[in-house]
C-alpha positions in Angstrom: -135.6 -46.7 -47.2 -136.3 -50.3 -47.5 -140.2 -49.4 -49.2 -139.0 -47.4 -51.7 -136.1 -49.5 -52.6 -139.3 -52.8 -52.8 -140.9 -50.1 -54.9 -138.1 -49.3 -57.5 -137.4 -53.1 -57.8 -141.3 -54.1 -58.0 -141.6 -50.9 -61.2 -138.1 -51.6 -62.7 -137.3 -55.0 -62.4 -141.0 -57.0 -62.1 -139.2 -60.2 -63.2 -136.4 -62.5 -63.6 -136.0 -62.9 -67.2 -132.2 -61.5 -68.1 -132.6 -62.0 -72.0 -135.7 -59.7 -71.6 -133.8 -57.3 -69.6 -131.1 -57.4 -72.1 -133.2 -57.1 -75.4 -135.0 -54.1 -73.5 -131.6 -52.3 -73.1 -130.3 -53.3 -76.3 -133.6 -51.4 -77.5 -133.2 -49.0 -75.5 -129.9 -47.8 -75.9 -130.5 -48.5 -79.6 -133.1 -45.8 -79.7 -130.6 -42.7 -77.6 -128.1 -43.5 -79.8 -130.3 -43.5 -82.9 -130.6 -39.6 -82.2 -127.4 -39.2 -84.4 -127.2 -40.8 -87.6 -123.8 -41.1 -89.4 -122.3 -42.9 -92.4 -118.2 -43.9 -92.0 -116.6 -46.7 -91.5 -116.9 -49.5 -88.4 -114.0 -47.9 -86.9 -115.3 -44.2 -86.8 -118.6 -45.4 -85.7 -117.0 -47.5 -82.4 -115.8 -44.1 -81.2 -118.4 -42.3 -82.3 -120.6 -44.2 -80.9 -118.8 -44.9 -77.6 -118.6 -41.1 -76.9 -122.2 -40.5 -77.4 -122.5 -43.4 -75.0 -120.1 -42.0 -72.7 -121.9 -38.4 -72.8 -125.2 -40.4 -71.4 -124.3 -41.7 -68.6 -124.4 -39.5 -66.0 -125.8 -36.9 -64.6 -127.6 -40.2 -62.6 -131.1 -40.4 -61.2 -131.1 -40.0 -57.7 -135.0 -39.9 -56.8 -136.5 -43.3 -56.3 -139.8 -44.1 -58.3 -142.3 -42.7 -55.6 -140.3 -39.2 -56.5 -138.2 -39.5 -52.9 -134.5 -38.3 -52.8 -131.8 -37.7 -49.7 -131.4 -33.9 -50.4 -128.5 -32.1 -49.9 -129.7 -31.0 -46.2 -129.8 -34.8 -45.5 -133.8 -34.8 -45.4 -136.0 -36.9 -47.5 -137.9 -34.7 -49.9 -139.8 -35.4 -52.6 -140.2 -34.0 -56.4 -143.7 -33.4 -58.0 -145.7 -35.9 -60.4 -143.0 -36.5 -63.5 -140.1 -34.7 -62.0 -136.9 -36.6 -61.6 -134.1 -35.6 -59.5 -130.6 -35.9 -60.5 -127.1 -35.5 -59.4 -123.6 -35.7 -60.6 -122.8 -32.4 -61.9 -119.3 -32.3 -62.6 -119.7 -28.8 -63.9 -116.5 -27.2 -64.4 -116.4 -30.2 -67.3 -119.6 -30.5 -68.9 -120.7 -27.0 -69.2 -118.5 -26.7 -71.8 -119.7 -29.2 -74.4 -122.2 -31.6 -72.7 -124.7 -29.5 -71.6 -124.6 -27.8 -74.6 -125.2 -30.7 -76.4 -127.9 -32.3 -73.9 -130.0 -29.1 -75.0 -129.7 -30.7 -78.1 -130.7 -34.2 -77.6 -132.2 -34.2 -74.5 -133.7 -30.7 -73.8 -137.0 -33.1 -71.3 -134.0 -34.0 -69.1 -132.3 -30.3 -69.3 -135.7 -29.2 -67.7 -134.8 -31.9 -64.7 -131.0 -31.0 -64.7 -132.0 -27.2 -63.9 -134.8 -28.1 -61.4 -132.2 -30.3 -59.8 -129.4 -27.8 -59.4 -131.8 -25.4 -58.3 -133.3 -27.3 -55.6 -129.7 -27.6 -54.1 -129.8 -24.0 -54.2 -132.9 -23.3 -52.0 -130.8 -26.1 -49.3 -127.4 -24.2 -49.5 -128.6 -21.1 -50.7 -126.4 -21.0 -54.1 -125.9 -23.5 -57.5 -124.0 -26.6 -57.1 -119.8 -26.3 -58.1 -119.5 -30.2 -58.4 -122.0 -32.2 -57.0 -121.8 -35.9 -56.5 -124.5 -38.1 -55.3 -126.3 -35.1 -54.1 -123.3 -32.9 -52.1 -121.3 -30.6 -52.8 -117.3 -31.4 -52.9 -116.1 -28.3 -53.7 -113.0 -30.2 -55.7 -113.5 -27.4 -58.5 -113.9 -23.4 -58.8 -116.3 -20.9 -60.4 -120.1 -21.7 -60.4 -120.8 -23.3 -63.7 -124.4 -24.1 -63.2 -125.1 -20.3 -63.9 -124.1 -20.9 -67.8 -125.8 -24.2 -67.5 -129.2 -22.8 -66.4 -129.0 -19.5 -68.9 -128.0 -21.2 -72.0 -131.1 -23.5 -71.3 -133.8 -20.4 -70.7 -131.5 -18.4 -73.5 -132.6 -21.5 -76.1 -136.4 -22.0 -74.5 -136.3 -25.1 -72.8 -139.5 -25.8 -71.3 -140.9 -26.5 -67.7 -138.4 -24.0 -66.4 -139.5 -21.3 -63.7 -137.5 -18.0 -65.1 -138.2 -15.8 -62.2 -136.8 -18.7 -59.3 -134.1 -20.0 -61.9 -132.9 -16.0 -62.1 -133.3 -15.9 -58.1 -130.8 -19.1 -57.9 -128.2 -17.3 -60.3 -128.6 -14.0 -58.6 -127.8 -15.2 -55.0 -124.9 -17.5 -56.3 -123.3 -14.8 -57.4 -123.2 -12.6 -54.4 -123.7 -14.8 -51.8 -120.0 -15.9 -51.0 -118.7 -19.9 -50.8 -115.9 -22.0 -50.9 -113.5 -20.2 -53.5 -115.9 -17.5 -54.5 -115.5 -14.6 -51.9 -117.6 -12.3 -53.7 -117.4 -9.4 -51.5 -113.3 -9.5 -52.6 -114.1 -10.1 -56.0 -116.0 -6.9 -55.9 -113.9 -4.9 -53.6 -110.7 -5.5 -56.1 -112.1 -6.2 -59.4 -110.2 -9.7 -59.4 -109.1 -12.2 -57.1 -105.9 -11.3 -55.3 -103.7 -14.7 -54.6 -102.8 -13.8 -51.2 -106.7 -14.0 -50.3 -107.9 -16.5 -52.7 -105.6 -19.0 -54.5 -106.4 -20.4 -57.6 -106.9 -16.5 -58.5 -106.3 -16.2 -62.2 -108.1 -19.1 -63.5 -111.0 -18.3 -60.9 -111.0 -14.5 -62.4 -111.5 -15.6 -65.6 -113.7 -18.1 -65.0 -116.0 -16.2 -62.8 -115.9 -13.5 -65.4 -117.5 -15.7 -67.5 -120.1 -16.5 -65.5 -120.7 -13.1 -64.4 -121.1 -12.4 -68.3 -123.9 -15.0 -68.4 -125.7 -13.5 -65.4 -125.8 -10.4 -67.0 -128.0 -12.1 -70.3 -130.0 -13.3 -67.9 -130.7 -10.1 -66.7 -130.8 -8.4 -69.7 -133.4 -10.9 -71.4 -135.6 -10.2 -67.7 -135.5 -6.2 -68.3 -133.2 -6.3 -64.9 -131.0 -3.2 -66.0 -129.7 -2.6 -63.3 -128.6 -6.3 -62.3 -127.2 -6.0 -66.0 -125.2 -3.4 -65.6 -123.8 -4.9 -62.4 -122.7 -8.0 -63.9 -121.6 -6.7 -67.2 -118.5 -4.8 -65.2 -118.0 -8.0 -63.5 -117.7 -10.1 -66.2 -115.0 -7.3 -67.9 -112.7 -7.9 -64.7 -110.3 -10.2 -66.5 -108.6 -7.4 -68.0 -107.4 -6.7 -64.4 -105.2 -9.4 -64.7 -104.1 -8.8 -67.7 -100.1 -7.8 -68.0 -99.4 -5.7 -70.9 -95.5 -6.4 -70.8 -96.1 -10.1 -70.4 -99.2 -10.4 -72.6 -100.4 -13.1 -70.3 -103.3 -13.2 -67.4 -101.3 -12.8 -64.2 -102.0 -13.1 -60.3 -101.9 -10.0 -58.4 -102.0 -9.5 -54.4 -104.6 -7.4 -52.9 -102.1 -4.2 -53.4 -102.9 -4.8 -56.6 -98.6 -5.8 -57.4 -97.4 -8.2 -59.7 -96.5 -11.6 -58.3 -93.0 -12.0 -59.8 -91.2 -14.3 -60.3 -94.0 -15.3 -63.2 -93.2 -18.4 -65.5 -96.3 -19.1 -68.2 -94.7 -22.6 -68.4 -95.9 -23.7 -64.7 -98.2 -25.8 -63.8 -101.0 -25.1 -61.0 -103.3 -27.9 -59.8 -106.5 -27.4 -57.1 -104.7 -24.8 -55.0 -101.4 -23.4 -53.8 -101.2 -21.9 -57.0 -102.5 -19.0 -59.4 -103.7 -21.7 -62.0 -106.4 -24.6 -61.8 -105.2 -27.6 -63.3 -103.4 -25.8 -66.2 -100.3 -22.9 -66.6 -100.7 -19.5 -68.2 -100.4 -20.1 -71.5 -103.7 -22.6 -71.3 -105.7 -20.6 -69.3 -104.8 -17.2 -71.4 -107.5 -17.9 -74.3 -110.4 -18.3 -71.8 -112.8 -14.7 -72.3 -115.4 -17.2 -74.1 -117.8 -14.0 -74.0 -115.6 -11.8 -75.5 -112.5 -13.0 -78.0 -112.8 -9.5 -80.0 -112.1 -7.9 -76.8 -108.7 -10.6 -76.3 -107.5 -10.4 -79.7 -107.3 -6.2 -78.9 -105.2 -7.0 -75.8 -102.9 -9.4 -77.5 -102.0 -6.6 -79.9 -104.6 -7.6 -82.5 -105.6 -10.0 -85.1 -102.0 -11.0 -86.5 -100.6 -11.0 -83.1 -103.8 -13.3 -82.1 -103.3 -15.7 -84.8 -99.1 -15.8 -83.9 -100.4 -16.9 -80.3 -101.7 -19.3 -81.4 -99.4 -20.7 -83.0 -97.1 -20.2 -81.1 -99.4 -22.3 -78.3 -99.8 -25.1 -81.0 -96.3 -25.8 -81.6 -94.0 -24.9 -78.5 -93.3 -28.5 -77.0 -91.4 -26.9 -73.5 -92.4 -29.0 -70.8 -92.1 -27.5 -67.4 -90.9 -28.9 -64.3 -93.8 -29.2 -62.5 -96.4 -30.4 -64.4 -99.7 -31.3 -63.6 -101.4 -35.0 -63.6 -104.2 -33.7 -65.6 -101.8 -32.5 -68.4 -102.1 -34.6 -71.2 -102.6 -35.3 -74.9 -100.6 -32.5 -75.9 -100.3 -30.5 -78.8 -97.8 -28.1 -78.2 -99.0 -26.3 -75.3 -102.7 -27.3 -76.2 -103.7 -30.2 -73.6 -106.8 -31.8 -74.8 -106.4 -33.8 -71.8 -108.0 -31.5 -70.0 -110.7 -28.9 -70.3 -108.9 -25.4 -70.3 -107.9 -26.5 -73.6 -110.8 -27.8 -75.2 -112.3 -24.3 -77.3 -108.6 -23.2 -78.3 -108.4 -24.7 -81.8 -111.7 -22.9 -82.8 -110.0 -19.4 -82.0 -108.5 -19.1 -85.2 -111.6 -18.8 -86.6 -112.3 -15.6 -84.9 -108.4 -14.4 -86.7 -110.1 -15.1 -90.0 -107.8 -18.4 -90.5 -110.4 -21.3 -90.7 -107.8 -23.6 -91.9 -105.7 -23.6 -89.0 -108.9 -24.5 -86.8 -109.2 -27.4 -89.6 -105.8 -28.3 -89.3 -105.9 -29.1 -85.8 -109.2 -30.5 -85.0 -108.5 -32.9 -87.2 -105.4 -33.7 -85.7 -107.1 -34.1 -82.2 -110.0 -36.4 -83.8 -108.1 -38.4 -85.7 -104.1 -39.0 -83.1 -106.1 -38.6 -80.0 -109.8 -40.9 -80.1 -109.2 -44.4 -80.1 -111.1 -47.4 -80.5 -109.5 -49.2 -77.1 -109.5 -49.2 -73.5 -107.1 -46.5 -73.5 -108.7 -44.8 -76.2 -108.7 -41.3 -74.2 -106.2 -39.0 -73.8 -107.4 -37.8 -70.5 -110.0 -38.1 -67.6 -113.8 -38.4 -69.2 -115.1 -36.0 -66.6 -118.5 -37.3 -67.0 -118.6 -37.0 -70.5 -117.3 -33.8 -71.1 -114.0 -35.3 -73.2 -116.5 -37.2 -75.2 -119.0 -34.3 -76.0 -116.1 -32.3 -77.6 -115.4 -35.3 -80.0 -119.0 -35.9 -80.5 -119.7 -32.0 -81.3 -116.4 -31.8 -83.7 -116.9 -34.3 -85.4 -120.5 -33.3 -86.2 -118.5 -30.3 -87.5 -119.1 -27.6 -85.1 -118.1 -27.1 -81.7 -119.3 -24.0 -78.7 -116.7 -22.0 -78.1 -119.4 -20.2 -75.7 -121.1 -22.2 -74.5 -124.2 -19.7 -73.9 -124.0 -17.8 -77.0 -126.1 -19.7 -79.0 -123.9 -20.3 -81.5 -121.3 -23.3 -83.0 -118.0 -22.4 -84.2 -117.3 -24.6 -87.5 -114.3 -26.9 -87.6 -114.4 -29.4 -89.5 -116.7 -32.8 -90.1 -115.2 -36.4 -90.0 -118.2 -38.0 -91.6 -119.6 -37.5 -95.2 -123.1 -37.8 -93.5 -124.3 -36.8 -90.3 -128.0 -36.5 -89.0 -129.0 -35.3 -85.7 -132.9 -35.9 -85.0 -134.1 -33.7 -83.1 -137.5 -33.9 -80.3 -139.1 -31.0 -82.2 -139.6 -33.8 -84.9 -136.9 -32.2 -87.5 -133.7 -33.6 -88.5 -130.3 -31.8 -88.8 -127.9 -32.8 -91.5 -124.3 -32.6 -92.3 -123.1 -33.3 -95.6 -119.2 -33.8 -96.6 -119.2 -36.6 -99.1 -115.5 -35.8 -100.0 -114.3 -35.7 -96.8 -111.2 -38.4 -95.6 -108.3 -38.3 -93.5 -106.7 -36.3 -96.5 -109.6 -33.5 -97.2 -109.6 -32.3 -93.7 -110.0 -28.8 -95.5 -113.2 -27.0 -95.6 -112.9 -25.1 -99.9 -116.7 -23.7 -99.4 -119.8 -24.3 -97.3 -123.8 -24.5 -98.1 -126.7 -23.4 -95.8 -129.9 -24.8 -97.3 -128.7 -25.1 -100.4 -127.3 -21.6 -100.5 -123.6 -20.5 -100.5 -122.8 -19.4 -96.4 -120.0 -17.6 -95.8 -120.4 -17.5 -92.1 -117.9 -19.5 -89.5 -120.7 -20.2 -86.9 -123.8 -21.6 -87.2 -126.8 -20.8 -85.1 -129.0 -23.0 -82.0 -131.8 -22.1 -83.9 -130.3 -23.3 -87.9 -130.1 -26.4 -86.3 -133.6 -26.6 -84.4 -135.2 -25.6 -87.4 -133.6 -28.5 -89.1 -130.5 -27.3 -91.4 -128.7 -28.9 -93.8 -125.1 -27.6 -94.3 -123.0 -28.9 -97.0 -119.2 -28.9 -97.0 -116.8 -29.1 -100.2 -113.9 -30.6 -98.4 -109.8 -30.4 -99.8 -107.0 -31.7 -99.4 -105.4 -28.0 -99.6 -106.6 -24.8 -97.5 -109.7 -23.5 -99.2 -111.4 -19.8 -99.1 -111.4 -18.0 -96.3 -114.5 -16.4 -95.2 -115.3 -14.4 -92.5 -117.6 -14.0 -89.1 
């Protein structure tokens, strides 16, 4: 509307000085960026500093400064006094690590982010799936604001209103849209790829969020809802072939889709995989590794996956544009990829998650134009460099707690809005002593491989002795 656009240009640009409007940017941006404090050299600190950037950019105001916004129905609505409305919610991405990591550093804006999403559910009548300038595109599956929305009530956020933000999970869940047919998923226990392609990655994905509804409901005293969802978020092992060891599709008479090739590539349809093949998509039960590493045969057999994963360089056929920055079969190009490397922490072999987080931070970040190894998805590729190289990185996302990998600075400090300051400390650590010997919490020996939403919040400070050589192994 021309009188709200005179109004956002009369409050946010009242004159024509451009040095001012630099210098207040300048100081601005100085100030977000300022929330993380680290010591390395000019080098580390131009990426560094050009994820965190990246990781801010977006979601993007959409409400003008008179609290007016297009809503998704097309109507002009308006938010309450100090409310802002936001969109660009490229959620199968950023639920991973940059949410996370927005509870973090920006836990007033997490309050807007929910109230956002949730006021696209009361126009739809479910959570946005990726969202752009207030619509819906449908371009991805699974309904990642659910994990969004609990892990920000799970860790207190303020402002947010439980009872409507439980309503908006609830109803996305059942009430069926574009790639969630709910009353199939609930009829079969999985997604049959005659009915609804995509149906692997979409099983295990919604399993996942299924598994985050049921938290919800648990922390609400909603048993029943709880127990509902808890079977729900179990139905991966429907898909689960115990010749193959691998997640496979199924039809809806519940046979194998043969032939199966754990090499091929899927993109957005057509296909049992998003974006990815079988052997990317098999490490995705967030919610329940203990549960994974049983099917895969157990802890040895786990940790020979894995390997196996990092250091098999067959390339199918038909590969997918999204495939990139590979490490063996791990693509950190792309998001199925991006928890993997922690895994081996849950095998008991730290050093191998060492090994090749550092190998990603260090061969795949640049300081250039081309100084990503795949799409930023709104910030999502940055967050995982920004969280790893803190040291620590959410392997679930709503669990409330940071695997540890390894830190690429010998100081780190995270100020936090509660007023306290997190710190990492690794003054040995280089390009060389990538290796984590022992750890410190407080001053006191920790022989955890996870820390905790709330260590941090209350201000930790974790110490790392770092090695050249593999160190102690200790254990969850």
């Amino acid at each position: 509307m021309p009188e709200n656009a005179r109004q956002n240009m009369e409050q946010e640009a009242p004159h024509w000085d451009f040095d001012r409007y630099m210098a207040a940017a300048d100081a601005d941006w100085e100030k977000q960026l300022g929330k993380i404090e680290i010591k390395g050299t000019e080098v580390q600190k131009e990426i560094f500093y050009t994820a965190l950037y990246h990781t801010m950019i977006q979601p993007n105001i959409m409400s003008d400064v008179n609290g007016e916004y297009m809503a998704a129905d097309y109507t002009a609505r308006k938010v309450g006094d100090n409310e802002t409305h936001y969109t660009t919610f490229s959620l199968w991405d950023t639920f991973r690590a940059s949410h996370p990591l927005y509870t973090l550093l920006e836990p007033e804006r997490v309050t807007d982010f929910v109230k956002s999403m949730i006021r696209q559910y009361e126009y739809y009548g479910y959570l946005p799936i990726w969202q752009l300038w207030g619509q819906d595109n449908y371009c991805m599956i699974g309904n990642h604001s659910i994990p969004v929305i609990t892990d920000a009530i799970l860790k207190g956020i303020p402002g947010i209103d439980v009872e409507k933000a439980y309503e908006a999970v609830y109803n996305s869940s059942v009430t069926s849209h574009p790639n969630s047919p709910f009353e199939v998923w609930e009829k079969y226990g999985f997604m049959p790829e005659n009915i609804q392609t995509q149906s692997v990655s979409i099983t295990l994905e919604q399993a996942f969020d299924d598994w985050c509804v049921a938290q919800l409901a648990e922390k609400l005293n909603k048993d029943a809802d709880y127990e509902r969802f808890h079977k729900r978020s179990e139905y991966y092992r429907n898909l689960f072939h115990p010749k193959t060891k691998f997640f496979q599709s199924k039809n809806d008479k519940g046979e194998w889709i043969e032939p199966f090739d754990p090499y091929q590539y899927g993109g957005n349809g057509g296909h049992p995989f998003t974006e990815g093949n079988a052997w990317q998509y098999f490490w995705y039960v967030p919610h329940n590794i203990q549960a994974l590493m049983e099917l895969t045969g157990g802890t040895k057999a786990f940790e020979q996956k894995l390997d196996t994963f990092f250091t098999s360089n067959y390339k199918s056929e038909q590969m997918n544009h999204n495939a990139s920055g590979f490490v063996g079969q791990y693509a950190h190009g792309n998001e199925p990829s991006h928890h993997v490397a922690y895994l081996y922490n849950f095998a008991g072999q730290p050093w191998k998650t060492q090994k090749y987080v550092a190998q990603v931070m260090h061969h795949l970040y640049f300081n250039a134009p081309a100084g990503l190894c795949g799409n930023e998805d709104c910030g999502q590729m940055s967050a995982w460099y920004v969280f790893s190289a803190m040291g620590f990185y959410p392997v679930n996302p709503v669990s409330g707690e940071y695997e540890i990998g390894t830190p690429l600075f010998p100081e780190m400090r995270m100020h936090l809005d509660n007023g306290k300051t997190f710190t990492v400390l690794a003054p040995a650590v280089n390009r060389e002593n990538i290796y984590i010997r022992s750890v410190k919490l407080n001053g006191k020996p920790y022989d955890k491989s996870y820390i905790t939403h709330q260590q941090i919040m209350d201000g930790a400070t974790v110490e790392f002795e770092m090695s050249s050589e593999p160190g102690e192994i200790w254990y969850r």
